[in-house]
Steps between C-alpha positions, in 0.01 A plus 500: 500500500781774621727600269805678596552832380859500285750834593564618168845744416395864506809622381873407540827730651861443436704633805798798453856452619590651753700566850464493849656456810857535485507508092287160490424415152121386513210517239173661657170378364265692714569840629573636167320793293363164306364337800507699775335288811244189469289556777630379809827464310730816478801312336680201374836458427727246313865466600719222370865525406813258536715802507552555843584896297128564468394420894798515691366781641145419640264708688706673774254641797170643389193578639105355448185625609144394399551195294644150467784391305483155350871376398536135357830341411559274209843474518807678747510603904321813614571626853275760680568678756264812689526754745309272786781280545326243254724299244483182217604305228290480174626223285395329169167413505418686855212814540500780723154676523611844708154656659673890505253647724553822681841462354834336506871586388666181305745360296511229247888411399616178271684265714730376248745605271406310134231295396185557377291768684132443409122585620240727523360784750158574480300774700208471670261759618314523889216612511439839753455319804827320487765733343544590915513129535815362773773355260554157426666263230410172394795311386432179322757199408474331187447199727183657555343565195282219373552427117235285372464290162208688314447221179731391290861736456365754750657565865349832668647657784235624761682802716152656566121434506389147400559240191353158406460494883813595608544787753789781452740556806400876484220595703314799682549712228227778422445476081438116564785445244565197239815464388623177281837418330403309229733269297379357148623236287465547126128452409381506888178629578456667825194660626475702889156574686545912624220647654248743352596840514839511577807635306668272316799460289776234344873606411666261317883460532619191298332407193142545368163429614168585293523858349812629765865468440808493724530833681112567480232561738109462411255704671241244556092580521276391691369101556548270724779277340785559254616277256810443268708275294866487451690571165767287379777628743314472825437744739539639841269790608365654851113534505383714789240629598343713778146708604515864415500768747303780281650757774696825417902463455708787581895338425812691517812237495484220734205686653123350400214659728177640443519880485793744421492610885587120576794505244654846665443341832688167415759755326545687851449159705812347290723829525429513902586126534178400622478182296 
């Protein structure tokens, strides 16, 4: 008889406050000198504030190259803009997964002026072949997202890869990505197939699960399932997952390629206006 091969916690990482942006107040959990990447994932930020104060500002233009950036609203409105002509709304429960490619200039400003501003943005590697990849966005509507009952005091959101059958909205994406939103009741168990050998991790933002508090993220080993239980408050965490590239990264900024001669080129590309 099979038995499933549990993901245990290697170790655990509490983000650092921080800014970006236009003086966005954020906490970053990966891309710090504590975690520095996850292989294929570069970065992973928190933002949530209902002072309109600590996000007013946004992300005013600013260029990609070589990567994808993974941004996931809770709560608030989110429009992009870019330097194709390109342009839409990310409300409460919406995703945008941006393929950068060869590179593209954009913007990410709060449409609205109080209320809670709340999500994450997580960055995603390409592998060599496709950080010259065309362009392209994948906007998703909540509307879109299937959330599924997983037992008793468990609802799971499935933006990526596959759950209890259900199929995530993103697709065509190169790390062949998971990536749940899972809410827990108190007590609720919860337990998530991922396949062998990819990266995998859980950040928890409300309330407790197994060994992680609120404002943690477990580095997860490798199996072929993870499995929790609530504490007595709940909890609401992301679980994601992805394959590993195991290829060089050269990364100056918003730049992610390969080599440094890739990183000076992008530099030059950007500063000519060729994206």
């Amino acid at each position: 008889m099979y038995t499933a091969m549990q993901r245990e916690i290697l170790k655990k990482i509490r983000g650092t406050a921080t800014s970006d942006g236009d003086g966005v107040r954020l906490t970053r959990v990966i891309g710090t000198p504590e975690l520095s990447d996850l292989d294929p994932f570069l970065l992973l930020d928190e933002f949530g504030s209902d002072d309109a104060v600590d996000y007013a500002g946004g992300f005013p233009d600013h260029p990609h190259r070589g990567f994808e950036t993974v941004t996931y609203m809770l709560e608030g409105r989110m429009r992009h803009r870019d330097n194709r002509g390109n342009s839409g709304l990310l409300e409460s429960g919406s995703v945008q997964w941006m393929t950068a490619g060869r590179g593209i200039v954009h913007s990410e400003m709060p449409e609205q002026e109080d209320g809670a501003m709340r999500g994450f943005q997580l960055w995603v590697n390409l592998p060599a072949r496709d950080k010259m990849s065309a362009p392209r966005y994948q906007d998703v509507a909540p509307d879109r997202i299937p959330e599924v009952a997983a037992g008793q005091g468990a609802r799971v959101r499935v933006i990526a890869g596959t759950f209890d059958g259900s199929v995530g909205p993103v697709a065509g994406i190169s790390v062949d990505p998971l990536y749940l939103d899972v809410a827990l009741d108190a007590g609720a168990a919860f337990r998530a197939a991922i396949p062998r050998g990819h990266q995998a991790f859980a950040y928890v933002y409300e309330g407790g699960i197994e060994g992680v508090g609120a404002g943690e993220l477990a580095v997860l080993g490798d199996g072929d399932e993870f499995a929790t239980t609530a504490l007595q408050r709940g909890a609401r965490f992301i679980l994601v997952a992805g394959r590993p590239l195991r290829e060089p990264v050269a990364r100056y900024g918003p730049f992610v390629m390969n080599t440094r001669s890739e990183v000076l080129q992008a530099v030059e590309d950007f500063q000519a206006g060729r994206f």
